[in-house]
C-alpha positions as CSV (number, residue, x, y, z in Angstrom):
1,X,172.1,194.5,88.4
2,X,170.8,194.4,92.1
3,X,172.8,193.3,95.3
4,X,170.4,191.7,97.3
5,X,171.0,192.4,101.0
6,X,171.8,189.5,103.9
7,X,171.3,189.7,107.1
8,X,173.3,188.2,110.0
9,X,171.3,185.8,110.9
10,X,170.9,181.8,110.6
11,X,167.6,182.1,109.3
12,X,165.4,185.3,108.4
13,X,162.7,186.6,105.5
14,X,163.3,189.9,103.8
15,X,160.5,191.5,101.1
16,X,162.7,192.0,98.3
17,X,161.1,193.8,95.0
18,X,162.7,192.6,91.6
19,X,161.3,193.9,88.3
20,X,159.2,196.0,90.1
21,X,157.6,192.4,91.5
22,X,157.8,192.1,95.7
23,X,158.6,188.6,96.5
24,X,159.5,187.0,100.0
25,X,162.7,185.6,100.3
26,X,163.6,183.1,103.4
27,X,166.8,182.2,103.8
28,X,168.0,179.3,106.0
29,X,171.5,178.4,107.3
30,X,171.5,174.4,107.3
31,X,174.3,173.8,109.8
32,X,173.9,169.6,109.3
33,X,174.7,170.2,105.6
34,X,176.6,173.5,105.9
35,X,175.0,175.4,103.3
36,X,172.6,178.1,102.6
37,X,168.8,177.2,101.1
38,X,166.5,180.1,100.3
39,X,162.6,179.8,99.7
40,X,160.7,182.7,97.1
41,X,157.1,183.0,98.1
42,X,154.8,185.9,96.5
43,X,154.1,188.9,98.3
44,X,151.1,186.9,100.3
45,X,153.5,184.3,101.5
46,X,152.4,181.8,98.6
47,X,155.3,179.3,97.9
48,X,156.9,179.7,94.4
49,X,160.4,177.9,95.0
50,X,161.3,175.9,98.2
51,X,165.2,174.7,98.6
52,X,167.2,176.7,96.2
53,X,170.4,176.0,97.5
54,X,173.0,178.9,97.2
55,X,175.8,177.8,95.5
56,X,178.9,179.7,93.7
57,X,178.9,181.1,90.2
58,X,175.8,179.7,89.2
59,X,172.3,180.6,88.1
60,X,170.1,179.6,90.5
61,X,166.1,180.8,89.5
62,X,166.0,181.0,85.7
63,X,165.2,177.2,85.1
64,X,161.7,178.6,87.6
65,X,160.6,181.1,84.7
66,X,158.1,179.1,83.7
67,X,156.0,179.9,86.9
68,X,153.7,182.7,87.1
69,X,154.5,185.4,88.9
70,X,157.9,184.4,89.1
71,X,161.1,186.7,88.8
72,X,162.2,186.4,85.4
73,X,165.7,187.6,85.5
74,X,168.8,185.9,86.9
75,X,170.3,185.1,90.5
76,X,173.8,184.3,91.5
77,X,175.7,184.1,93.9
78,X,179.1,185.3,93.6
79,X,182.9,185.4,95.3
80,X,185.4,188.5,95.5
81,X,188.1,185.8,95.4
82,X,186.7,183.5,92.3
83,X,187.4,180.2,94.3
84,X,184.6,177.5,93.9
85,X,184.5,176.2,97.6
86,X,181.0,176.1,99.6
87,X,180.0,179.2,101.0
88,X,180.1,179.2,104.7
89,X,177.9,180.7,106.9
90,X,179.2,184.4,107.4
91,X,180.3,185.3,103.6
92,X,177.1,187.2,102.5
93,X,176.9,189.1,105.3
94,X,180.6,189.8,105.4
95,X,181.1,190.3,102.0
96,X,183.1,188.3,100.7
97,X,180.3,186.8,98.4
98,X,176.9,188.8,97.6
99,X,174.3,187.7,95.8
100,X,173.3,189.4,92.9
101,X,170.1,190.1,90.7
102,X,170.3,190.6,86.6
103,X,167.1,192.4,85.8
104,X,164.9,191.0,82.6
105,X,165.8,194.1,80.6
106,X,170.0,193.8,81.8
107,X,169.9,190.5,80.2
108,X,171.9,190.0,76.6
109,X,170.4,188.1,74.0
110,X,172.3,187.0,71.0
């Protein structure tokens, strides 16, 4: 499992390497709709996924497998406190809710 790291910021781009893959992420505070959207591109700034929008407790990249080059693990994005409410603008970078990465090889099969 990997935390992936926020800055405090309403909009930024961090190189962030999953699976031993560097990918771009963008990540975009939408103040009109109050939420968090993040962008993947590949490592030359190639779009994978445009307008993932972060929401609580559920997996937000696996239904994107199918492309290539794409991470193949799982992202959410999670709360200390468990409550289901939108995520506001300061939590990741507070702490209160992280975002985190299950590796390909972390994942259980049945």
């Amino acid at each position: 499992m990997r935390l992936l790291p926020f800055k405090n910021l309403p909009a930024f781009t961090q190189e962030i390497t999953l699976d031993s893959v560097p990918y771009v992420f963008e990540f975009l505070w939408n103040s009109r709709e109050e939420v968090w959207i993040m962008n993947i591109l590949d490592r030359e700034q190639n779009a994978l996924v445009y307008g993932i929008i972060l929401v609580i407790n559920f997996e937000l990249i696996s239904k994107y497998a199918y492309l290539d080059n794409f991470p193949q693990g799982q992202l959410y994005a999670v709360r200390e406190n468990e409550s289901f409410d939108v995520i506001t603008q300061n939590e990741f970078f507070e702490g209160t809710s992280k975002l985190i990465y299950i590796e390909v090889g972390e994942i259980a099969t049945i």
